[in-house]
C-alpha positions in Angstrom: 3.5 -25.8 0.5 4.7 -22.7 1.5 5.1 -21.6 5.1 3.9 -18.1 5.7 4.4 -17.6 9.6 6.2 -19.3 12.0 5.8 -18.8 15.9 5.9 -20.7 19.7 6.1 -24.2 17.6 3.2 -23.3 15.4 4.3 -23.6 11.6 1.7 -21.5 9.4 0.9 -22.7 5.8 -1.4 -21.9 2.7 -1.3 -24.6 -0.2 -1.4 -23.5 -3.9 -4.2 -24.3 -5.3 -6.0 -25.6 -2.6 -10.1 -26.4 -1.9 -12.7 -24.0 -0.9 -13.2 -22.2 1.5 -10.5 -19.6 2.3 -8.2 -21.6 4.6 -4.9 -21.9 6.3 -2.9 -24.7 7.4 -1.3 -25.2 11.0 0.9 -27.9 12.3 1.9 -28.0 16.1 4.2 -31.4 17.2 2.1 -34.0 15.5 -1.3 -32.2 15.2 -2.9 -30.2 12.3 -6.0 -28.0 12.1 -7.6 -26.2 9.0 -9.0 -22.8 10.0 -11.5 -20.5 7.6 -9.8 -17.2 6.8 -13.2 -15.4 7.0 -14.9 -17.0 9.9 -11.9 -18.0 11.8 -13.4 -21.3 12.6 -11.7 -24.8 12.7 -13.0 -26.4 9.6 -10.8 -29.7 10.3 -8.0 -31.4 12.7 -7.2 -29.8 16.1 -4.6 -28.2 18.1 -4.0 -27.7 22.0 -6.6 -25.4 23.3 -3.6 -23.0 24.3 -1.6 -23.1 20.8 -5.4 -22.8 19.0 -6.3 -19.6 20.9 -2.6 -17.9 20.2 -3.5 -18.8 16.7 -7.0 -17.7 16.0 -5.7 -14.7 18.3 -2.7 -14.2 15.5 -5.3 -14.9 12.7 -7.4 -12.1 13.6 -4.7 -9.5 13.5 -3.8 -10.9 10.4 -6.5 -11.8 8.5 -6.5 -9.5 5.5 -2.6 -10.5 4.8 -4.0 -14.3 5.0 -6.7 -12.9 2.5 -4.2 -11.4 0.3 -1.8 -14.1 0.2 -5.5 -16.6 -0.4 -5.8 -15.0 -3.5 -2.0 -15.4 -4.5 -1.7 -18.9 -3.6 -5.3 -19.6 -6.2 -3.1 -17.4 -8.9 0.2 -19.8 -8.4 2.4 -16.8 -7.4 4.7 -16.3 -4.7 3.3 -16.0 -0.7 4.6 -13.4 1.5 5.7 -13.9 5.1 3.4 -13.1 8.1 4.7 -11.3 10.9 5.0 -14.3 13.6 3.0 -13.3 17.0 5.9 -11.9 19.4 
């Protein structure tokens, strides 16, 4: 499970192989969420309202490197890091 970005306790991840839709991973203390890479909606789990609106907000900015490193995770190769939000 490789982590992509990490930032302000957020840890970012994107599984190989993983279901549809288009997702990415987030873990903050004890919580998870799932959020669509497309629609940048919360398709499962939760996170502070604070730490979920820095990471939709960091999504956004990001969302065709999350796209890009989508298709490499379905292909099995290597991820590339995400610039964390500074």
């Amino acid at each position: 499970m490789p982590t992509i970005s990490m930032f302000r306790g957020i840890k970012v991840l994107i599984y190989w192989s993983d279901h549809m839709p288009p997702h990415f991973h987030a873990f903050y203390g004890g919580d998870e969420v799932l959020v669509s890479i497309e629609e940048l909606e919360v398709l499962e789990g939760k996170l502070p309202s604070k730490q979920l609106k820095m990471l939709i907000g960091w999504a956004a900015y990001h969302q065709e490197e999350l796209r890009e490193n989508w298709a490499l995770a379905e292909n099995q190769q290597e991820l590339f890091s995400i610039e964390p939000l500074r």
